[in-house]
N, C-alpha and C positions, 0 to 999 in steps of 0.2 A: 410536224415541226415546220415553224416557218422561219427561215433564217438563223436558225440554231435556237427559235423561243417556241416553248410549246404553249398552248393555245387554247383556254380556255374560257367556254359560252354557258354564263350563269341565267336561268331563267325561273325567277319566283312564279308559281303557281296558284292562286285558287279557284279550284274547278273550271280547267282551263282544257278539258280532254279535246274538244272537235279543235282550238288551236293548237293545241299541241302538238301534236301530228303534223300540220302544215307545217310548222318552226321547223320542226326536227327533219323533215321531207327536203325541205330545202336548206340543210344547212350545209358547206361548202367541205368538202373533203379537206379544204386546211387546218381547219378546228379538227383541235385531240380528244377534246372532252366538252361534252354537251352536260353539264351539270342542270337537271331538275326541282327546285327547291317547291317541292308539297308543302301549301302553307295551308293547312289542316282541309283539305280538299274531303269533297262530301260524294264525286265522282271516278270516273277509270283515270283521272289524268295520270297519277302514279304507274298506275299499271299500263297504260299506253306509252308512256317517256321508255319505260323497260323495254316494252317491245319492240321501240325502235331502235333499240342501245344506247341511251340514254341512263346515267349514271345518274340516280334518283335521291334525294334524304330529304327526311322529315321536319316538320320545323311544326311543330303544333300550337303553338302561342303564333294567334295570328297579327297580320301587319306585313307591310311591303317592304319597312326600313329592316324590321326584323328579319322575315323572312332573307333581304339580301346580303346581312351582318353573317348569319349561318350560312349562306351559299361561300362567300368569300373566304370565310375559314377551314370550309372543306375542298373548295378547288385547289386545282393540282397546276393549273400553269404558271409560265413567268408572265405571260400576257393576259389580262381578264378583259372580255368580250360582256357586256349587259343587252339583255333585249326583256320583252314581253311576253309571254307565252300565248298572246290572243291576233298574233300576225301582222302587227299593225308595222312593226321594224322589220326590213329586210335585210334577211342572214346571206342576201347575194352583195352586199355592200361591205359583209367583211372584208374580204381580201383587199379593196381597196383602201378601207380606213388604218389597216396593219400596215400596208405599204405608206401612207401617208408618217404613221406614227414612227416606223423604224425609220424609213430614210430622212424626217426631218429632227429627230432625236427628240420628239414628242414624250413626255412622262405621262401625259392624260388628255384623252383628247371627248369631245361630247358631241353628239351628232344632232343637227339641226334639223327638225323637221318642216322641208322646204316647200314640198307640194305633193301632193296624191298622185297617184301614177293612175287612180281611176279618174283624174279630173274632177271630181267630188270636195265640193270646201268641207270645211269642218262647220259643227254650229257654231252660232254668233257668239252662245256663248261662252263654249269653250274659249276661243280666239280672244274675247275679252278677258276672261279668267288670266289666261297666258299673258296676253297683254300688261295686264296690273301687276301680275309675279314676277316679271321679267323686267320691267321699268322700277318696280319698287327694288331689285335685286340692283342694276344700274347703280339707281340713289342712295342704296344704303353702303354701297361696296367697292364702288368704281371699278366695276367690271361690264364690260358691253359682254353681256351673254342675251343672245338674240331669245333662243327657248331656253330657259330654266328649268324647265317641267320635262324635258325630255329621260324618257327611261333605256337608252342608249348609248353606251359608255367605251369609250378602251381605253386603258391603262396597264403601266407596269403594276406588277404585285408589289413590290416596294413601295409604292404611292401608298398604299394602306397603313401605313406603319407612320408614314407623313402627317396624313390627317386624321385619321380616328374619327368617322362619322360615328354620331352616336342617335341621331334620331330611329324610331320602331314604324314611324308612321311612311305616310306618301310624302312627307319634309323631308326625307334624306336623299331625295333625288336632287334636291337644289342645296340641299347643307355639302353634299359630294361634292360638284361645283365649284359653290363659291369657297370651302377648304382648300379646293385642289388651286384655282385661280387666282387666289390671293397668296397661297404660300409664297417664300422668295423662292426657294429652292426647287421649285417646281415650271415644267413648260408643257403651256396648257394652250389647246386652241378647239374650235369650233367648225365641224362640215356641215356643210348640210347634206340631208339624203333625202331620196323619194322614201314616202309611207305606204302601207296599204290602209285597206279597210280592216275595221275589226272584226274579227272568230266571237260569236258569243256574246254573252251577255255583260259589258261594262259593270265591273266592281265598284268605280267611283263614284262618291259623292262630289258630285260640284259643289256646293253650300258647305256643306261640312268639311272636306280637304281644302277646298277654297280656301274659307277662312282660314285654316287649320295651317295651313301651309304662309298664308299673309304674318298670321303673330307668330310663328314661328321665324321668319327672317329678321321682326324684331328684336326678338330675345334674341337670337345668336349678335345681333351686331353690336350688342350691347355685353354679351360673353366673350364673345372671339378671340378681341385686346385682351384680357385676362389669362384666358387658355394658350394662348400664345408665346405667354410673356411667363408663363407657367413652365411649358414644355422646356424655354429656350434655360429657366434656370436649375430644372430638375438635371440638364444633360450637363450642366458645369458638375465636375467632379468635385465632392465632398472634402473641407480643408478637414487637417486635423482634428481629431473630438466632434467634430460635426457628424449631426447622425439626420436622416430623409426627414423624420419629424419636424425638429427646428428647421432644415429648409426648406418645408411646407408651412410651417409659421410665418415666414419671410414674406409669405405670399398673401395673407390674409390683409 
């Protein structure tokens, strides 16, 4: 428990066994639950999350946004922690980003990745990738979010109920985000934290998520207004003889 909120670290997997281990090694006695999401893994990762007590489920329809859609539905805390299972995010930066979050009454907060702690740049083109995703996120959104791409997250468990990410792919990492940053009802900000190096063998597509993730912040900002305006008329309560269908027709 930290502060009266228990503390929950969701981590999607695929075949992520040698980082695994390292995540779960260092993760800080404040975290309750170290949630493992096996996203149809072909190695020990599941069986190595167990051994280190690590609270494991399956998700077999693969994908990242997937994968993380089922980790959040089975975690058990009021506070949700995201990392990567291949070590690149440091589980020693919890306790600080929680303390950040409770004492400034943060609903969601995203963590920046500022610089390597080996001194190691990243390649060029990664950094351009980020670059073009995070200036097109800027322009379409009016949100200065420095990394969009980051897969390092804390929020309240409430916050979900707020935005209802709905992407399965590596786009629900910046659909989180920009949901959580634009809602009114919502206070969102941005750390930065040191990175490591990666465990493993990189799942990503640059070219294919790249793009993938570019027309994907088209389409939402072309949805958003809709969804939004959607939500806000589903929660007025129903006049008389009014039934959800006709006030979903209101909406067409």
């Amino acid at each position: 428990m930290y502060r009266g909120k228990r503390i929950s670290v969701v981590i999607p997997c695929h075949n992520e066994e040698d980082g695994i281990r390292t995540v779960i090694e260092q993760m800080p006695p404040i975290v309750d639950e170290i949630l493992v999401v096996d996203n149809a893994s072909t190695d020990r990762t599941a069986e190595v999350a167990r051994e280190l007590g690590a609270r494991v489920v399956f998700e077999g329809r693969k994908g990242y946004g997937r994968a993380y859609k089922t980790g959040f539905a089975k975690a058990r805390g009021d506070i949700i922690v995201t990392m990567d299972g291949d070590g690149t995010y440091p589980p020693d930066s919890i306790p600080l980003l929680l303390h950040v979050l409770i004492e400034e009454r943060i609903d969601f907060m995203t963590a920046r990745r500022w610089r390597s702690r080996s001194g190691e740049d990243k390649s060029p083109i990664r950094l351009l990738g980020n670059a073009i995703l995070s200036g097109t996120t800027v322009a379409l959104f009016f949100k200065f979010i420095i990394d969009s791409q980051s897969g390092m997250w804390v929020f309240r468990r409430e916050v979900l109920s707020k935005v209802q990410p709905r992407s399965d792919t590596m786009a629900l990492s910046q659909e989180l985000k920009i949901l959580a940053f634009t809602h009114p009802a919502l206070r969102c900000m941005e750390m930065p934290i040191y990175y490591g190096e990666r465990i493993g063998v990189s799942k990503l597509n640059l070219w294919r998520d790249g793009f993938g993730n570019l027309f994907h912040l088209f389409k939402l900002r072309l949805t958003l207004g809709r969804q939004r305006r959607a939500a806000r008329v589903m929660e007025l309560p129903l006049s008389e003889g009014e039934t959800v269908s006709a006030r979903a027709q209101q909406l067409r």
